[in-house]
Each structure stands twice: as C-alpha cells, then as structure tokens.
C-alpha positions in Angstrom: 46.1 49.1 7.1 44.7 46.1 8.8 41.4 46.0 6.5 44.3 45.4 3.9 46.1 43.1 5.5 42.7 41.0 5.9 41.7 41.3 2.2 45.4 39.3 1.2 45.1 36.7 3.7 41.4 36.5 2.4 42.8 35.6 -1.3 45.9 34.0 -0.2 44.7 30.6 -0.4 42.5 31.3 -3.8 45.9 32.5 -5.0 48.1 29.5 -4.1 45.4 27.0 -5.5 45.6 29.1 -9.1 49.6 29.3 -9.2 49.2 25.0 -8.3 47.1 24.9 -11.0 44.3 23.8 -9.2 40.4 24.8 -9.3 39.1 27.5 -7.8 36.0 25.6 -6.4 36.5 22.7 -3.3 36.0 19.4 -4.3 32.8 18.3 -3.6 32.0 16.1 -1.2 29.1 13.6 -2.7 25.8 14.0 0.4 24.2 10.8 1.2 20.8 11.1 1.9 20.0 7.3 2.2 19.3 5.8 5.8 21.1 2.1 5.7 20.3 -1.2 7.8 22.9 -2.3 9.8 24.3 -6.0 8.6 21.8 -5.9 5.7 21.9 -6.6 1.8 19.5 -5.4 -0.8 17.6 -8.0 -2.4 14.9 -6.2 -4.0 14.4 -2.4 -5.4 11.4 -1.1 -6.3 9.5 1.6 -7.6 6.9 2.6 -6.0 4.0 5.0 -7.8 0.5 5.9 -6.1 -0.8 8.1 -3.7 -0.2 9.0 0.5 -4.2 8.9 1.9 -4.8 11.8 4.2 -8.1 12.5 6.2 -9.6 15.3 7.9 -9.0 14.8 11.6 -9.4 17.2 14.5 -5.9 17.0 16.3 -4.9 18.5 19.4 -3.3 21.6 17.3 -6.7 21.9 15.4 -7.8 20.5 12.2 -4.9 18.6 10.5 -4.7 16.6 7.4 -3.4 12.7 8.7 -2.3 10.3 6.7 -4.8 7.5 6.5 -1.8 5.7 4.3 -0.4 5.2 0.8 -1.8 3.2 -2.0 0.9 2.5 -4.8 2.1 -0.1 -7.3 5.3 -2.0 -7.0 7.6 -2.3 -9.6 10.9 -4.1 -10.5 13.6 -1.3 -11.0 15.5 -3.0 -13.2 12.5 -4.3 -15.6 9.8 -2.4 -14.9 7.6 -5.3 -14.7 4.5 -4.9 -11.9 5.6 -7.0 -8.2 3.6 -6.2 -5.6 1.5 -3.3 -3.9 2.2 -1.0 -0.9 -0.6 -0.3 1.3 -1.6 0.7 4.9 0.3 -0.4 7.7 2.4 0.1 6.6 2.6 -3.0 4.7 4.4 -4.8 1.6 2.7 -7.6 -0.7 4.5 -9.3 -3.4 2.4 -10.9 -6.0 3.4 -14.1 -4.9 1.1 -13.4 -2.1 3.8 -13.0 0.6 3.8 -9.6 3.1 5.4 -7.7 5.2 4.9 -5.0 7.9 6.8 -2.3 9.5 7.3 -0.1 11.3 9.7 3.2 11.7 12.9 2.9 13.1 14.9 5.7 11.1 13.7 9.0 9.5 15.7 11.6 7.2 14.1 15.1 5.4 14.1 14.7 1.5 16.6 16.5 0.0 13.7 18.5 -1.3 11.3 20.2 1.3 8.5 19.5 -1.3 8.6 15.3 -0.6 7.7 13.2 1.7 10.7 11.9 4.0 12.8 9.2 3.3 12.0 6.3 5.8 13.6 2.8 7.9 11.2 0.5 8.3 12.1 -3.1 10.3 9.5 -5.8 9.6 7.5 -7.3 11.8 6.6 -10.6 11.6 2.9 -11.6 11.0 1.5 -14.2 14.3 -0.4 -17.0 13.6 -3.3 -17.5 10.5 -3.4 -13.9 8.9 -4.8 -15.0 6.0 -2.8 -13.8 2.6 -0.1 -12.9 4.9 1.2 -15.9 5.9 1.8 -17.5 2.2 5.3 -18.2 1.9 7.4 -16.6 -0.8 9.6 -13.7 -2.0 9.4 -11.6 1.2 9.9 -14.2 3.5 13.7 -13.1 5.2 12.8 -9.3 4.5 14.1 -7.8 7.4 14.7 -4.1 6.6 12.9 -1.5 4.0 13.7 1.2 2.8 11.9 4.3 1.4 14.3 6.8 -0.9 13.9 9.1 -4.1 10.8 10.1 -3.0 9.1 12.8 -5.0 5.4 14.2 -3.7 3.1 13.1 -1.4 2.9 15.7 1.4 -0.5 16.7 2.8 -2.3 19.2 1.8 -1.6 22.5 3.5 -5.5 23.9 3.2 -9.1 22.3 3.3 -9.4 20.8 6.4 -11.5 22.8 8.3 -14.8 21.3 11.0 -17.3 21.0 7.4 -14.8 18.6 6.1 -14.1 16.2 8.9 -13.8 12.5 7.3 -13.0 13.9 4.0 -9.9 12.2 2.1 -7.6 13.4 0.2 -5.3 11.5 -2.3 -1.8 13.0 -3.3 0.1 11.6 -5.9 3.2 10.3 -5.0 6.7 8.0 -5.7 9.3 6.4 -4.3 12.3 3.8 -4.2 11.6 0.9 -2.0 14.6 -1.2 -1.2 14.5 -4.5 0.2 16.8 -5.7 2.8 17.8 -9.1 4.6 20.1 -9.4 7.3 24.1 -10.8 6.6 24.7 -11.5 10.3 
C-alpha cells in the first residue's frame, strides 16, 4: 500500500502542471559560464585563433606536457579585421603597438571537458622603458581580460616521455578575448 501511495505523490505535481496547462519540463534556467570583473566595461572583444605551446618537462609527478604559452591572432569580433596578437606571458599586443600583461586572478572549467579553461586575467602594468610595450595606444586603461568560448588547446595526454625532453608541441586552439576597463 505505501509503495502506492509513493507512486501518486511522485506524479502528483506532473499532474497538476498538465491540468494548468503547463509544460511538463522546468523552465530552464540559462548557466553562466563567464567569470566577470568587478566595476568593469568591455571595450574590446576579440577572437582569438592559434595554438597553446606545450614542452616536454620532467615535473615532480613525472614527465608532463607544460605550457610554454599560446601563439594566436587577434581579431575584431564584430568585423573580423586582424588587431593584435596574444603571446607568452601572458601578454596582449594591439597593432597599434600598445601591450598588456596579466596574470590569473579567476579560473572556471569549460563547459566542455575537451577545452582549455576559461580565464581572469588583471593587467599589470609594464615599469619603465620596455621597449614596444610602453607605446601608448588602444590598450592603455585595459584593466581586466577575459578568456571565454574557448574551444581546444589542451595538452597532449601522450608523448612526453625522458627521449623527448625539450620537445614542443603545438595544439590548435580558439578563444573569446574580452577587454575590460574599470567604471569606478
């Protein structure tokens, strides 16, 4: 008798939402997988397409692929048009010759195990006469950056072994890089 009992209050609900005229399924709730500045505004968004740099490295778990760093073209999101390169660093440069670094101050999983993570980067600023990096120009009040959409660029899981040591390895890779400034 109880087993019955259980089985109508199981349905109960399923049945009121059908005699309401409502849907069976919940109403989803839409997942944000971005990581946001605090006080910030976007200013640019960018595509980013390349490749994440890994080496062979002995590591104190063994031999582990590391990631030297990426090497990828910057483009406008809107118009496609070529702005800038990402490179080690990790570090921004705008054609205009202008750059930022930064470094990691927020971390999320992809929404697919198969990319790399989705990254918050605060810039840091560049001291004294560091050649290209001190031209003034589009990157100048970058404060934040983002790293989102990514799709690829893992390392490899096999091929690092004590007769590869030094080797590289290049894995194709993309992501959305979002500018930031501060609003406070």
């Amino acid at each position: 008798m109880s087993i019955l009992v259980a089985a109508l209050l199981s349905v109960l609900p399923l049945a009121q939402s059908l005699a309401l005229g409502q849907s069976q399924a919940p109403a989803e709730t839409p997942v944000k997988n971005t990581i946001d500045p605090p006080n910030a505004k976007v200013v640019y968004r960018t595509r980013g397409e390349g490749v994440q740099i890994y080496l062979c490295a002995q590591q104190r778990d063994g031999m582990q692929w590391v990631l030297k760093g990426p090497a990828a073209t910057l483009t406008d999101a809107a118009t496609g048009a070529q702005v800038g390169r990402h490179g080690d660093g990790p570090q921004w440069t705008w054609s205009d010759g202008s750059a930022v670094r930064g470094h990691i101050i927020g971390r999320r999983a992809a929404p697919d195990p198969a990319n790399i993570p989705w990254l918050l980067l605060a810039t840091d600023p560049f001291p004294g006469l560091n050649g290209p990096f001190d031209k003034p120009g589009a990157l100048d009040h970058i404060q934040f950056v983002q790293r989102s959409d990514t799709h690829g660029g893992l390392a490899p899981t096999a091929g690092c072994d004590a007769a590869h040591i030094g080797d590289a390895q290049s894995v194709p890779y993309s992501a959305t890089y979002t500018f930031y400034t501060r609003t406070d």
